[in-house]
C-alpha angles and dihedrals in degrees: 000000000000106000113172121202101253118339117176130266114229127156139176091289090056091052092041097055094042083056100049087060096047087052093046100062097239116097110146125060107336145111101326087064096047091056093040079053084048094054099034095060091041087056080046095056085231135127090229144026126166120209124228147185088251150001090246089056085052099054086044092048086053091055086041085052092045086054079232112162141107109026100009123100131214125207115227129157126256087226105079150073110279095261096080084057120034097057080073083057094051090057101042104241122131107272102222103195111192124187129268112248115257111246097049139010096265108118113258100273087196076051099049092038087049100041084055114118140165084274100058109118096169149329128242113216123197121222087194122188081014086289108139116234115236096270092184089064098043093047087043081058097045089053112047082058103053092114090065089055119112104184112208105186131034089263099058092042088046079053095041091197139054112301120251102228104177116189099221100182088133108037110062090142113029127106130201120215089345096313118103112239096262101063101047106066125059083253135355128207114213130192132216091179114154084257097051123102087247107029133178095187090261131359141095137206135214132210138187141194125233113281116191114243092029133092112225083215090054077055110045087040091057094047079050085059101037083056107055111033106278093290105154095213117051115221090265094049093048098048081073111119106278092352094115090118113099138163133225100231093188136342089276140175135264116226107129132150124244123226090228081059082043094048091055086047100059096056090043083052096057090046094045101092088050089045093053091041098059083038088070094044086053087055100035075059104049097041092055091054099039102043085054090072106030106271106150109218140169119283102233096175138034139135090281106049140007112217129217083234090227106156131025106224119180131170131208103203122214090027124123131237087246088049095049084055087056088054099047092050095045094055086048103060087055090058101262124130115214134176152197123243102216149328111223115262089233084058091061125096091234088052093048083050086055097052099265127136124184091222087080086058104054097150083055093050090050096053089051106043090075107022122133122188109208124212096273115176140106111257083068100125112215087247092060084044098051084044087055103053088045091055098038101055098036091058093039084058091052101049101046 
């Protein structure tokens, strides 16, 4: 068999619908987006969500919309992909990095309370393999330090605390105690990367939930602004008859979906609740069979929260990280295509340059040291699962 890590899952309505933007003459920023914004915010349970050319575009535009930069620091776990982090470094803020826990891949709550300072504007919370953080603790934690917070703009004083930025990548789906992520942080970053369970090649959204004081529209127009340059008409607004004049409200910023991306996005929208349903069949499976023979795994779905399912992490413990390599060949050579999620930022050439050492992140180190992503989508037939675990387990068993 030939099995690859996460292709994407596109079928005749996703190729109806890109072609309908293509035919119709529109195939930036148009009407497409505006209905996939529509819809995303309405699965969100939100008022608003804006629509971007990346997941990575959407967390920035949080922090831009924060009015968080120089001399201000913002709170993300070790334990993530860049993008979590690096947009803190766009903006020009101090990017404050805090350990995972030990005994699973949530960031260290007694950390994040402790690395909080005057200077704190938000934190930046990862949902990672589609898994939702524990909210309760992290806004427990916001708001026992309010009297540290110095708000800079009209947003941060309307929220009186540190904002609650979650990168959300992974998490287009799950709900935590009833509410869909999405609603529940100040702002959530989504994204429709090739590898995500809805994808529209590439693109992101961000959402956002009421904040008093604040018009959902003031927000959603000046993320309208921050995405395409200033300019103060989109290209729709400006083919109406004699509205060609525009103005450059600020040296801005171009991140802005397609329709063509939007298009994708719609059909991937009406076959979502069938695609993260046969996700969780795919994981009830494997677990059964993993968790039999001590394989540790992530817990997608308990009485508090309901994940995306987005990644399949498991961990061999005991294993080394040269042991973990001959795994991953191995698997290989039988046609399956693993993973590792992730290696720590402190771990990365960029991060060293920053200051950071992963000997400050041990928890993080030791996630990571014998961790193994499994092939994990839904175009995954019973038979090629059935072939995984097979393989898994068997070769599992030979090299420890």
């Amino acid at each position: 068999m030939n099995i690859p890590f996460s292709p994407p899952d596109m079928s005749e309505l996703e190729i109806k619908e890109a072609a309908a933007a293509i035919s119709s003459g529109w195939i930036t920023t148009g009407p497409k987006t505006k209905e996939f914004e529509r819809q995303i915010a309405d699965f969100c349970g939100v008022n608003k969500a804006v629509c971007l050319n990346s997941q990575t575009a959407c967390a920035e535009m949080a922090l831009r919309l924060l009015g968080v930069g120089p001399g201000d620091e913002v709170i993300v776990p070790a334990y993530t992909y860049t993008a979590s982090a690096s947009v803190v470094c766009h903006v020009g803020a101090k990017l404050i990095l805090v350990d995972v826990q030990k005994d699973n891949l949530e960031m260290d709550y007694d950390a994040v309370e402790n690395a909080i300072t005057e200077n704190t504007k938000a934190i930046i919370p990862v949902d990672l393999g589609g898994v939702p953080c524990d909210y309760n603790r992290i806004f427990e934690i916001v708001e026992s330090k309010k009297s540290l917070f110095n708000p800079s703009n009209d947003i941060q004083k309307a929220l009186g605390r540190i904002a609650i930025c979650t990168d959300g990548a992974h998490a287009f789906g799950a709900s935590w105690n009833g509410k869909k992520v999405g609603s529940i942080a100040d702002f959530t970053s989504f994204s429709f990367h090739a590898v995500k369970n809805l994808t529209t090649a590439e693109g992101g959204a961000l959402t956002w939930k009421g904040i008093d004081g604040i018009e959902d529209e003031e927000l959603y127009r000046m993320a309208q602004l921050y995405s395409l340059h200033g300019q103060s008409k989109d290209a729709l607004a400006k083919t109406q008859l004699g509205a060609w004049e525009y103005d450059i409200v600020g040296p801005y910023y171009k991140c802005n979906m397609t329709d063509i991306m939007a298009g994708i996005g719609l059909a991937q929208l009406k076959r979502y609740p069938g695609m993260l349903e046969r996700r969780e069949e795919i994981i009830k499976k494997y677990d059964s069979a993993f968790r039999a023979v001590g394989i540790e795994t992530l817990e997608h779905y308990c009485d508090t929260y309901h994940s995306s399912g987005h990644l399949y992490i498991t961990r061999i413990p005991g294993i080394t990280p040269e042991q973990r390599q001959d795994i991953i060949v191995k698997m290989a050579e039988a046609g399956i295509a693993c993973n590792v999620h992730y290696k720590p930022l402190p771990m990365m050439t960029g991060y060293k340059k920053l200051g950071f050492d992963i000997k400050d992140y041990p928890n993080s180190y030791e996630r990571f040291a014998n961790e193994i992503s499994l092939p994990l989508h839904t175009r995954l037939t019973d038979e090629e699962i059935d072939y995984i675990i097979e393989n898994y387990v068997k070769i599992v068993e030979q090299i420890r």
